[in-house]
Every structure is written in structure tokens, then in C-alpha cells.
C-alpha positions in Angstrom: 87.8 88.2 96.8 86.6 89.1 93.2 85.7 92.9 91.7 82.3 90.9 90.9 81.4 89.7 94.2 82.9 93.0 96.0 80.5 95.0 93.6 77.5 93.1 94.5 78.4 93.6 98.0 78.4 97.2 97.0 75.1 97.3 95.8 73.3 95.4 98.1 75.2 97.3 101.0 74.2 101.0 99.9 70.6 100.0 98.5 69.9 97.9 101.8 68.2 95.6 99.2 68.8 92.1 97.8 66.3 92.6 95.7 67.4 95.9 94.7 70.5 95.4 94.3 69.4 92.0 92.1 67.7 94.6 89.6 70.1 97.6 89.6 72.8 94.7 88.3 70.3 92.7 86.3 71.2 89.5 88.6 68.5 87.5 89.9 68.0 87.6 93.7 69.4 83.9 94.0 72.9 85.0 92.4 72.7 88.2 94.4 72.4 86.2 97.7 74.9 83.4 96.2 77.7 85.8 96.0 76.9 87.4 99.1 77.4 84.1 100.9 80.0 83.4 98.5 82.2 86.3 99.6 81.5 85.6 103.2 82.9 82.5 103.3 85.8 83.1 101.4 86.9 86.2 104.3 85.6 83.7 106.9 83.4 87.0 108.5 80.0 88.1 108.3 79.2 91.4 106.4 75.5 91.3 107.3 72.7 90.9 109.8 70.0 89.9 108.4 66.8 90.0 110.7 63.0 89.7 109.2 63.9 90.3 105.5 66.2 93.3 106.8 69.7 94.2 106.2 72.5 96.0 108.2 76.2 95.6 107.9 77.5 94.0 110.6 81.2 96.2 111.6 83.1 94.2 109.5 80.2 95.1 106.5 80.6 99.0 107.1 84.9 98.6 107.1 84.7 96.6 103.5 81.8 98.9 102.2 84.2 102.0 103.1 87.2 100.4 101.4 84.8 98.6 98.5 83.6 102.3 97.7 87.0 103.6 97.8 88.1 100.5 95.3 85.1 100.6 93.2 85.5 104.6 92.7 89.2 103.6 91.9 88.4 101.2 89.2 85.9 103.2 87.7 88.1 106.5 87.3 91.0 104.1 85.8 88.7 102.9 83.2 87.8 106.4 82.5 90.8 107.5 82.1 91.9 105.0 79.4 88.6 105.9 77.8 90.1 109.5 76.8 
């Protein structure tokens, strides 16, 4: 698992939204969805249900958008600190 693909997982989790997600990180929708799949396969689970064009997070989606939050939030204060 990568800090890029987590992120996007982030994003698309909270916003409910490839396409969303896809312009909030200024990736196209097909990357979006690429890494999405990518990261899927690579914790052998599924994060998402995807029915008619709609997302929800499967239980395995809501556990690793608690802890992505958590990480993400983590990261984000580190590099703000070595900012100062």
C-alpha cells in the first residue's frame, strides 16, 4: 500500500465521488478508478460497493478510511511541523 493510492482512497471515500474525488486531486477519473482497483488488489479485499454509479464502503472500506484518516492527519501534522 502507497500514501498515494491510500489518499485517493481517502478522497473518493469521504466525497462518495470518483469523479469528485478525480477533480479535488486533479487526477482524471480513469487514474482515480485505476488506483482504487489497484489498492484493492494489492490487500486482496474490497473497499467498495459499487451499485448504479453509487458508492459505499464495504466494512473493510469504513476500517481503512478510519485508520487512512488517522494516517493521513498524521502525515500532514509531521510535515507541518518541519515546516516551522
Amino acid at each position: 500500500m502507497d500514501i498515494l493510492k491510500l489518499r485517493t482512497f481517502y478522497h473518493v471515500a469521504k466525497l462518495g465521488s470518483l469523479t469528485l474525488a478525480a477533480k479535488q486531486l486533479n487526477y482524471s477519473i480513469p487514474s482515480v478508478s485505476r488506483q482504487l482497483t489497484s489498492l484493492e488488489e494489492s490487500l486482496n479485499i474490497k473497499l467498495f460497493n459499487r451499485q448504479n454509479h453509487k458508492l459505499s464502503l464495504t466494512l473493510q472500506g469504513e476500517i481503512l478510511f478510519t485508520k487512512a484518516t488517522y494516517i493521513l492527519n498524521e502525515i500532514d501534522g509531521v510535515k507541518n511541523l518541519l515546516k516551522d
